[in-house]
N, C-alpha and C positions, 0 to 999 in steps of 0.2 A: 133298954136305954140307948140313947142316942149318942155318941161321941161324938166330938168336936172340936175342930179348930179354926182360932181365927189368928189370920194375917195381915197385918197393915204394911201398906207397901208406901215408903214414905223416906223420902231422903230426908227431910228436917227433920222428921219423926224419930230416923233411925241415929239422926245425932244426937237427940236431945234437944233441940232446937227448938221443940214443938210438941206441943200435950198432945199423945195420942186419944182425943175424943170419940170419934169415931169406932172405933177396938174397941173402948168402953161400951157405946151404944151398944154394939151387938152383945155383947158380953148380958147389959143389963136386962135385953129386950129379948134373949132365947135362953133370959137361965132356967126357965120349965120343963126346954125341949131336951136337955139333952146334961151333959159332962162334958164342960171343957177341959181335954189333955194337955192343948197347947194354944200358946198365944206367945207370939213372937211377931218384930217388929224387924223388918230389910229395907233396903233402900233401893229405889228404883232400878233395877240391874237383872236383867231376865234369868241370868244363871243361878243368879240365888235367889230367886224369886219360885225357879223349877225345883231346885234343890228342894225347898220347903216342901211344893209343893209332893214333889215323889216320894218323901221322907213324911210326912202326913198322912198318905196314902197306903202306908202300912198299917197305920195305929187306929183312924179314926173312918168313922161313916161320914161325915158331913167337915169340908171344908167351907168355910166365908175366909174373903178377901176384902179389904178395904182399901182403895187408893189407887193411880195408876190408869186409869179406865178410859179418862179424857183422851183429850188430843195434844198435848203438848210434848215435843221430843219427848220426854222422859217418861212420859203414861208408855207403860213396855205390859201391862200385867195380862191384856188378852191374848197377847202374843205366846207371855210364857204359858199362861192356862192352856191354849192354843196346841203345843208340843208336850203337854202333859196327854189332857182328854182324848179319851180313843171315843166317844159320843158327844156331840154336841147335844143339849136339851133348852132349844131357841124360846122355848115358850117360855122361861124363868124368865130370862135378858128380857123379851119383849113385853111382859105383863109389867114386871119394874119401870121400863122405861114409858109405858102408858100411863099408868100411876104418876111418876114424876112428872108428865105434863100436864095434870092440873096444877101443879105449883107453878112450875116454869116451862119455857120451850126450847130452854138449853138441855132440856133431856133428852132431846133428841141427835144428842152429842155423845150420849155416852155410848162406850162400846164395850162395854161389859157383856159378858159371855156366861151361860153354865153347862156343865158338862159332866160324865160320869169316867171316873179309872176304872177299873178292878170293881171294885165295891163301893167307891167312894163318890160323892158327890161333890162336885167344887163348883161355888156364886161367886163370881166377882160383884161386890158393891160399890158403889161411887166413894169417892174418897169425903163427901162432906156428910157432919155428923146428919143432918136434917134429911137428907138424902137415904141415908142410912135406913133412918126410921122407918122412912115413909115404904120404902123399896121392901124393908124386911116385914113390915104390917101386911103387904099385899101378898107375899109367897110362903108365909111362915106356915100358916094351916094346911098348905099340901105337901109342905116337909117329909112329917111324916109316912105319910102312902107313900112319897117318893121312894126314902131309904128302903122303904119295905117291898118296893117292888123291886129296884136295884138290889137287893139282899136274895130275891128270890120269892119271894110271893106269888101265889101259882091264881088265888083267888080274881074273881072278876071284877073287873075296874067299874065295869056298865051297870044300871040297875034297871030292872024291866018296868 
């Protein structure tokens, strides 16, 4: 089984300000894949944004992040993912973001990242619920292979 956590990176979120949606979505949309450990809500601030993230990375195979990814001063979340991940894994970010431009061509603003720690895998997601969706429908079926070859899987990825 899969462990997991998701993070919303969210100043109004982390005040109460604002229903975190989003958190929900993934929550609703990967309860098949896995056990979530943890689910906690920060505020835009890349220190405790890493925090999370390192402290995550002990307990779980699969980090999601929600929030942060845009471009406005306080989107910090690729930064922090950024000084977490010792691998970048471009093809997540860049399937998501093809996906989301059949909806819109402001996805080609996000700069959401994924990457692997240790054992761990961490997605940044856009911070809008519909986004969410749509981003996690496109990558959620090679999840699993993922963690499994990140865990150590020796089997062949190719089929003759």
């Amino acid at each position: 089984m899969i462990t997991i956590a998701i993070l919303t990176i969210s100043d109004k979120c982390s005040k109460g300000e604002r229903e975190d949606k989003s958190g929900q979505v993934i929550s609703h949309i990967i309860k098949d894949l896995g056990k979530i450990k943890f689910y906690d809500i920060v505020p835009d601030e890349v220190d405790l944004i890493k925090h999370k993230l390192l402290q995550y990375c002990d307990y779980v195979d699969l980090i999601f992040t929600t929030g942060g990814t845009g471009l406005s001063p306080r989107d910090v979340t690729p930064e922090a993912t950024k000084e977490v991940i010792q691998k970048e894994v471009p093809g997540i970010a860049e399937a998501m973001r093809v996906e989301g431009l059949k909806s819109t061509r402001q996805a080609i603003l996000s700069r959401a990242i994924a990457g692997i720690r240790d054992k761990t895998l961490i997605i940044n997601l856009p911070g809008s619920p519909k986004a969410v969706k749509e981003c996690l429908e496109i990558i959620i079926d090679v999840i699993p292979h993922a963690i499994a070859k990140i865990k150590g899987d020796m089997s062949e990825c190719a089929q003759a």
